[in-house]
C-alpha positions in Angstrom: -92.0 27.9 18.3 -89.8 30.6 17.7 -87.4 29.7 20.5 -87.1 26.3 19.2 -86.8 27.7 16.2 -83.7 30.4 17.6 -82.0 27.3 19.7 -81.5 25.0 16.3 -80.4 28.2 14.3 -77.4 28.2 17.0 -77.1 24.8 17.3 -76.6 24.7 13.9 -74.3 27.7 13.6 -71.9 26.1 16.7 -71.7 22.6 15.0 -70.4 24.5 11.7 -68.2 26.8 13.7 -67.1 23.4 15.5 -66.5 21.5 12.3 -64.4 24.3 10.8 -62.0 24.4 13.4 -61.5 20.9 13.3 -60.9 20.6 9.6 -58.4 23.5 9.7 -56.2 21.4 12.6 -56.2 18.4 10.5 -52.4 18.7 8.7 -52.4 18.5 4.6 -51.3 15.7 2.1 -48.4 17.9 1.9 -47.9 18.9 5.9 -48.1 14.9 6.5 -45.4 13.9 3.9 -43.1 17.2 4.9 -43.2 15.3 8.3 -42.0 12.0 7.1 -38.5 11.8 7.4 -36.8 9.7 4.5 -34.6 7.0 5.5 -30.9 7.4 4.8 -28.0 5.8 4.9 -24.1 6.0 4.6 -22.9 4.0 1.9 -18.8 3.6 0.7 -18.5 5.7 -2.8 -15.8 6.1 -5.4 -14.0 9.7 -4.5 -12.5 10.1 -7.7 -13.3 8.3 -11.1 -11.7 5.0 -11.0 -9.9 3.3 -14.3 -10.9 -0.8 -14.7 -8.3 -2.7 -13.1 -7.6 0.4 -10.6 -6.2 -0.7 -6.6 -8.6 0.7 -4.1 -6.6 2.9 -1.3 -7.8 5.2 1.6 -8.1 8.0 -0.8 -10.1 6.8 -3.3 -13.4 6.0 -1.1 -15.7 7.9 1.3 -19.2 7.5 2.9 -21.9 9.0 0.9 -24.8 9.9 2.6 -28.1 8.6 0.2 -32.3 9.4 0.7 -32.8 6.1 0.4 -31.9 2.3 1.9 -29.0 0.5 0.7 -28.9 -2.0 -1.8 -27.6 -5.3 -2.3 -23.7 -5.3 -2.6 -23.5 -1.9 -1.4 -20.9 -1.5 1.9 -23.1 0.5 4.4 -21.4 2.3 7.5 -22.0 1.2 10.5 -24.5 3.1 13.0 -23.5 6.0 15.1 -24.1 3.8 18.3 -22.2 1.0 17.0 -19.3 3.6 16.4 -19.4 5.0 20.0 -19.7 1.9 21.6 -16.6 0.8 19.1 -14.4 3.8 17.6 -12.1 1.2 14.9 -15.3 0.0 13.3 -15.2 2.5 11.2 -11.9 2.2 9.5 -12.6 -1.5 9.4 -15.9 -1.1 7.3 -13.9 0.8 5.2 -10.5 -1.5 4.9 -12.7 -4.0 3.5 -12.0 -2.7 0.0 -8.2 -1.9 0.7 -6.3 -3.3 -2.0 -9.0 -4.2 -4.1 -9.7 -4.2 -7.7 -11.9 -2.6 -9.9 -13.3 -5.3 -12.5 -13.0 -4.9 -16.2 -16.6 -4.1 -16.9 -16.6 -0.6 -16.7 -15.2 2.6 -14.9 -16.5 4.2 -12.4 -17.6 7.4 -11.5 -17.1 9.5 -8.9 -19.8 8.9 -5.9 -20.6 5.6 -7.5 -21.3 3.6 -4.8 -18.6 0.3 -4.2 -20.6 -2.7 -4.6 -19.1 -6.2 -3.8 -19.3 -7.8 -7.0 -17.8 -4.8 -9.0 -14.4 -5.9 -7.1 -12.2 -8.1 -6.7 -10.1 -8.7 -3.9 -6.9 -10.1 -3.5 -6.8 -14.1 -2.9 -9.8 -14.5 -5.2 -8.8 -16.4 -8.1 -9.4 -13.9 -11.0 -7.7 -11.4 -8.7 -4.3 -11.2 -10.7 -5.7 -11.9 -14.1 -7.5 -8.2 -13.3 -4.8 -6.1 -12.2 -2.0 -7.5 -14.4 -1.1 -5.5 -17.1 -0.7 -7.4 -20.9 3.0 -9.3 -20.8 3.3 -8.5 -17.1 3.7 -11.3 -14.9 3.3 -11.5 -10.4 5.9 -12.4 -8.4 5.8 -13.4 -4.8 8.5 -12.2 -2.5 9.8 -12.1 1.2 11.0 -9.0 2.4 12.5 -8.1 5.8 11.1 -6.1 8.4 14.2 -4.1 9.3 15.7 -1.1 7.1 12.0 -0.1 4.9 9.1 -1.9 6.4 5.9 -3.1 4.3 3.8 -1.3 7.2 4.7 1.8 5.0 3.4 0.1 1.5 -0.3 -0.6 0.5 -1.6 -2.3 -2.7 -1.4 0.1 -5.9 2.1 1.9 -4.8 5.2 1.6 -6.8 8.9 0.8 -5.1 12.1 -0.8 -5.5 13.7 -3.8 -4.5 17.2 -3.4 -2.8 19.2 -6.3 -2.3 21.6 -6.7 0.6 24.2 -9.0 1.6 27.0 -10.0 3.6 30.7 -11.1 2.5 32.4 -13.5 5.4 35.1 -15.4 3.2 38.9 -15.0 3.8 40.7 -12.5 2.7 37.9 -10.0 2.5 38.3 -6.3 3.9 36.0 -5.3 7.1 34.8 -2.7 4.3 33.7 -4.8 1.9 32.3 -7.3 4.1 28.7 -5.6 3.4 27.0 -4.1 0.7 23.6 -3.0 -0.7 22.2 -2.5 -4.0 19.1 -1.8 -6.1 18.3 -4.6 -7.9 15.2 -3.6 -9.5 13.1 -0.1 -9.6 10.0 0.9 -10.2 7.2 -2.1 -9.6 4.4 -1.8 -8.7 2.6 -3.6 -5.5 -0.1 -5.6 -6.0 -0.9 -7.6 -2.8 0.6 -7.5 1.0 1.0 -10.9 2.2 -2.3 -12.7 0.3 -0.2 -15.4 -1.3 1.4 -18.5 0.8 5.2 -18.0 0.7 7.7 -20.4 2.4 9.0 -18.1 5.0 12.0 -19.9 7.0 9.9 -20.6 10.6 11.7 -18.5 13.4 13.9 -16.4 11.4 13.5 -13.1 12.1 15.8 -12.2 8.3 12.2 -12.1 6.8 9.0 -10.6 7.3 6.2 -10.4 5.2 5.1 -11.1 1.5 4.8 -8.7 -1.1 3.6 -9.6 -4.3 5.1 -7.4 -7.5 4.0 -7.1 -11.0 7.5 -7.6 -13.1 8.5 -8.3 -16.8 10.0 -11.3 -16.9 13.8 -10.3 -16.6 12.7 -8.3 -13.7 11.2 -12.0 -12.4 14.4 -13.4 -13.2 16.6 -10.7 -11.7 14.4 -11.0 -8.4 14.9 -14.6 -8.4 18.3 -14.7 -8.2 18.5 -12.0 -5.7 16.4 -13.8 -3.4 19.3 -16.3 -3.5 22.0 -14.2 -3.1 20.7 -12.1 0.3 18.1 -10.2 2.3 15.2 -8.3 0.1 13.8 -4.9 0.7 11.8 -2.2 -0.7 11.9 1.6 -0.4 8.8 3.7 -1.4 8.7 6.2 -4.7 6.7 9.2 -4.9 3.8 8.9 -7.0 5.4 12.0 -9.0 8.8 12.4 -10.4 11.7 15.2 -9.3 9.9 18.1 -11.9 6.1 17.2 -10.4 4.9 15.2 -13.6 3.6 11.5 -13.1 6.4 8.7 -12.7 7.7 6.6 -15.2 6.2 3.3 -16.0 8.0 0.4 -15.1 11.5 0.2 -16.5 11.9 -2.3 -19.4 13.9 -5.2 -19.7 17.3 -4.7 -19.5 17.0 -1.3 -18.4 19.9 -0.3 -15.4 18.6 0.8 -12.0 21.4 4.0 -12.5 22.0 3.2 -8.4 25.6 2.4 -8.0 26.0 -0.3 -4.7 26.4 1.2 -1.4 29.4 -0.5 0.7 30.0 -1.1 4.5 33.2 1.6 4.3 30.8 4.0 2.0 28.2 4.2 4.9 31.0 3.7 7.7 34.5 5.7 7.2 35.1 4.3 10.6 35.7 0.8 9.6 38.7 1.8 7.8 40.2 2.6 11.5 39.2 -0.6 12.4 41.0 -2.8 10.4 44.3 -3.9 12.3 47.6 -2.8 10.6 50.0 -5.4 9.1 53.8 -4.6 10.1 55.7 -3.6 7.5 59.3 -5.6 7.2 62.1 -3.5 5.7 64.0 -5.4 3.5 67.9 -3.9 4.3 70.1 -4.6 0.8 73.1 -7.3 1.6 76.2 -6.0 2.1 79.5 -7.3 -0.1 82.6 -8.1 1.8 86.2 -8.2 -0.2 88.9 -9.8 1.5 91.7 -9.8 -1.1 90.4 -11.3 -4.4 87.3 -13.1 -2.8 83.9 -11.2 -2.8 81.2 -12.3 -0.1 77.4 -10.9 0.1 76.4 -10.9 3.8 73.1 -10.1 5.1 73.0 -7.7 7.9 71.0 -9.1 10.9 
């Protein structure tokens, strides 16, 4: 009896011995969750705080890394394998809100996340009546390719318009034959080729389609030059010569302070070039008395 009794005393001491270190191998509420990773994701955010109306650049988004999954609207990046497999997909993710607008509603903050319907991009319909300014006006422009190329330019930036052209009627020197001239300074770009121009088919004079916000003297102006020669556009710095912010556009009226630049200003050489004309000395006639009769002859 008291061997059975001995044998369930340690029976019952090694099933509690047994249980204990059981129950202390089990994790915690709190060891399970610490193991639970929470999803992420990369998601394009504002950099900076962004005004209404604002033209998205480069600069002004990033990928945000956020504990939780994306939302509707929101731009995700693409995965890691995808980006191995496919380095540019990237940048192309991103690009997808180059150029576009901020809507009216509100501004944003910086590392709010872009979401689709808080822009608009350009070609949708309500795209200009965002980004224009009050009393401002778009106008639609081909520019060439040679001299300063649009690959330099992206929406939001601010330039000038420089008309060139070329003087082939008679009588004109080889040094005036050419000239170039700013027309207008100062606008600022609001889409690369999104609207339809008539560009001439095969002619390499043009190249691609900027559109400008103007007043409507600078529209005019612009007009005319299209008509009179080749358009191009430089770039301005986004500061002016003491470091402070640029000036707003000029208003109407207002003179570019560029004087034109002419073939013999760029080119001293084509003075050399120009053939010279002989010069034809005029000799005086000479007077002949014979007696009382004066006679003017011409020497030969």
């Amino acid at each position: 009896m008291r061997a059975k009794t001995i044998l369930a005393v340690l029976f019952l001491v090694s099933l509690a011995v047994a249980v204990v270190v059981i129950l202390r191998a089990l994790p915690t509420q709190g060891d399970a969750n610490a193991h639970v990773e929470t999803p992420k994701e990369e998601i394009l955010a504002a950099t900076v705080p962004l005004a209404a109306g604002t033209l998205l650049r480069a600069q002004d988004v990033t990928w945000e890394t956020v504990a939780r999954s994306a939302e509707p609207g929101e731009i995700v990046r693409p995965s890691e394998a995808a980006r191995q497999v496919k380095p540019e997909i990237d940048e192309e993710a991103r690009a997808q809100v180059y150029g576009a607008a901020i809507r009216p509603a509100r501004d944003m903050r910086a590392g709010e996340p872009i979401r689709r319907g808080n822009i608009v991009r350009p070609g949708d319909r309500d795209f200009l009546q965002v980004v224009l300014t009050p009393g401002s006006r778009a106008i639609a422009i081909p520019v060439t390719t040679g001299g300063a190329s649009t690959g330099l330019l992206y929406p939001g930036d601010r330039v000038d318009v420089i008309l060139t052209q070329n003087f082939k009627g008679e009588g004109t020197t080889i040094t005036r034959r050419s000239v170039s001239e700013t027309v207008v300074e100062n606008l600022r770009v609001l889409a690369i080729d999104a609207l339809d121009a008539k560009i001439p088919a095969g002619g390499g004079n043009f190249g691609r389609t900027v559109t400008l916000e103007v007043t409507p003297e600078q529209a005019e102006k612009i007009n005319v030059a299209t008509e009179l020669g080749k358009l191009s556009l430089t770039l301005r710095s986004v500061s002016g010569p003491d470091g402070a912010p640029a000036a707003s556009t000029p208003g109407p009226g207002r003179a570019t302070g560029v004087k034109p630049t002419w073939a013999g200003d760029v080119s001293p050489a084509l003075g050399g070039a120009m053939p010279e004309k002989p010069v034809i000395v005029q000799q005086p006639p000479v007077e002949v008395v014979r007696g009382a009769k004066r006679e003017a002859v011409k020497p030969e």
